[in-house]
One Martini backbone bead per residue (centre of mass of N, CA, C, O) as a GRO file, in nm:
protein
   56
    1UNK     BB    1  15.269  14.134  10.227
    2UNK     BB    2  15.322  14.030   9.913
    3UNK     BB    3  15.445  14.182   9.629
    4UNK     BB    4  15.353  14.104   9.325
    5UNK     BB    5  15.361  14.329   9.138
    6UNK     BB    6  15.640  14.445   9.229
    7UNK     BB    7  15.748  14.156   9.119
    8UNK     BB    8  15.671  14.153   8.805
    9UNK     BB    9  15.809  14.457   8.759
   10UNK     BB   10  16.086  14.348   8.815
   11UNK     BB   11  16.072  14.094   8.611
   12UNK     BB   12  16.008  14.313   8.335
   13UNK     BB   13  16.234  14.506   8.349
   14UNK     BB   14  16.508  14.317   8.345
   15UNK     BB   15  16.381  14.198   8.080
   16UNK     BB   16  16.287  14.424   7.880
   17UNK     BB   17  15.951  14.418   7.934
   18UNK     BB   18  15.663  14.491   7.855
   19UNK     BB   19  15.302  14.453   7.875
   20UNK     BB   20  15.276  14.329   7.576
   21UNK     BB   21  15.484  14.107   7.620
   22UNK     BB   22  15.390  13.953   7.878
   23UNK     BB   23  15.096  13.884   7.751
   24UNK     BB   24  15.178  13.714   7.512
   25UNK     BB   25  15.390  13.507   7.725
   26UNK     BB   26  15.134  13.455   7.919
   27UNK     BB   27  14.792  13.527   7.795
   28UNK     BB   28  14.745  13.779   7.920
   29UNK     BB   29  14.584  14.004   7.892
   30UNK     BB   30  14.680  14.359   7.872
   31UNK     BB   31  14.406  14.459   8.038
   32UNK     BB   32  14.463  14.339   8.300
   33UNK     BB   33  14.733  14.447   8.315
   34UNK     BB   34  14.667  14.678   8.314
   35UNK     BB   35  14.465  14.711   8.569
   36UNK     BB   36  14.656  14.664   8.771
   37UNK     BB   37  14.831  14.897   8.772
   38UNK     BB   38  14.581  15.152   8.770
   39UNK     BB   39  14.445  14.995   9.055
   40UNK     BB   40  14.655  14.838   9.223
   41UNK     BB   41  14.614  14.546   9.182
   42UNK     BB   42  14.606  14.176   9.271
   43UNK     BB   43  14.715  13.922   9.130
   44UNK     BB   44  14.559  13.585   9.082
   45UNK     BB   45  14.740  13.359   9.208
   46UNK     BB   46  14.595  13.085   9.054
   47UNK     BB   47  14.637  13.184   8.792
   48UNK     BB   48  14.965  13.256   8.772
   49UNK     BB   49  15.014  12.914   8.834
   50UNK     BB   50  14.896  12.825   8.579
   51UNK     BB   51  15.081  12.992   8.409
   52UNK     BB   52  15.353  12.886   8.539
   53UNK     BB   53  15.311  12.579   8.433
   54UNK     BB   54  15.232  12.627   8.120
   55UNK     BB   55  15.585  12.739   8.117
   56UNK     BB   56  15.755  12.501   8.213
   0.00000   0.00000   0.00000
């Protein structure tokens, strides 16, 4: 399986960005974030695309 977290969290390093930086400009709340981290949840992937969509 995919590590999605694995991948967020190698490109929020790479560009120098904390996890208060990815929420602002993903709008993903923080705390969703926090708590992926701190449970090692998988972020839901349908939530994820359409967030990558309305960034693009």
């Amino acid at each position: 399986m995919f590590d999605v977290l694995g991948k967020i969290t190698s490109l929020r390093e790479e560009r120098g960005w904390t996890t208060y930086r990815l929420s602002k400009l993903s709008g993903i709340p923080q705390s969703t974030i926090s708590t992926w981290y701190r449970k090692n949840l998988m972020p839901p992937i349908d939530k994820l695309l359409r967030k990558q969509s309305e960034l693009v």
